[in-house]
N, C-alpha and C positions, 0 to 999 in steps of 0.2 A: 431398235429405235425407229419408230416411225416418221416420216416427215411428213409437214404441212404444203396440200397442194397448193402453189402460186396461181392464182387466178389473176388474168389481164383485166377484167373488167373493173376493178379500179383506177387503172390507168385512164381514168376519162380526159379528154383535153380538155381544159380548160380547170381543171383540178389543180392543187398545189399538195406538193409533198416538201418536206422537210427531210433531208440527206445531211447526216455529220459524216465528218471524214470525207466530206466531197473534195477535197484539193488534189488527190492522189488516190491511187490504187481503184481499190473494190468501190468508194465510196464513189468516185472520180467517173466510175464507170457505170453503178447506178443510176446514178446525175445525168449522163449523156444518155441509157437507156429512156428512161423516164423521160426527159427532153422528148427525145427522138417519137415518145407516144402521144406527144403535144398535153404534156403538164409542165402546168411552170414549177421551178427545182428552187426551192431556197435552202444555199448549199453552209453547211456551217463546218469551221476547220479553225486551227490558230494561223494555217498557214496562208497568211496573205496574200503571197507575190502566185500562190499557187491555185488559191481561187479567183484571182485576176486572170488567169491563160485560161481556167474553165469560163471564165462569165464573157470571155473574146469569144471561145468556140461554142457557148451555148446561149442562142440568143435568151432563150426560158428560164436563165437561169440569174436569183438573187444572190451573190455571196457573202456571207456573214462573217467575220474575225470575230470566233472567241471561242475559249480553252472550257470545253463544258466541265474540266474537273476544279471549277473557280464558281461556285454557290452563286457570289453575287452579282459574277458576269451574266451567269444561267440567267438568275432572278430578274435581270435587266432588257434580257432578250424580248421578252412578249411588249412590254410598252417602247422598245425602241423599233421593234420591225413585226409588231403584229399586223401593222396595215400595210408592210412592204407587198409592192405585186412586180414581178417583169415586167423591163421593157414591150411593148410592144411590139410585133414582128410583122408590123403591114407597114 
């Protein structure tokens, strides 16, 4: 099996990416990479109290509550936080 080379130049700052399962683990650590290369991170999880401790430690980062396996939560996302952007970090 081959794998696909990860190219950083996506990574531009000032870019936004979209991270599910940002409250914990893999996702959690995504989220802080991506931070870390000056994109803002809009982090999506059901887990609230857990994208709270990421959105203290990542200034770049939006957190979103909600269970992507819920159609109408999904369907709700783009007109509730299509124009969300991070705080500011100056």
């Amino acid at each position: 099996m081959k794998h696909a080379k990860i190219s950083r130049e996506p990574c531009s700052p000032g870019t936004t990416a979209v991270v599910t399962g940002a409250a914990s683990g893999s996702g959690r650590a995504i989220a802080a990479l991506l931070a870390d290369h000056g994109m803002d991170v809009v982090g999506i999880d059901m887990d609230e109290d857990g994208l709270k401790v990421v959105a203290d430690a990542l200034p770049r980062f939006v957190p979103v509550v909600c269970d992507l396996a819920d159609l109408d939560a999904v369907t709700d996302l783009a007109p509730r936080h299509g124009s969300t952007r991070p705080r500011s970090t100056s």
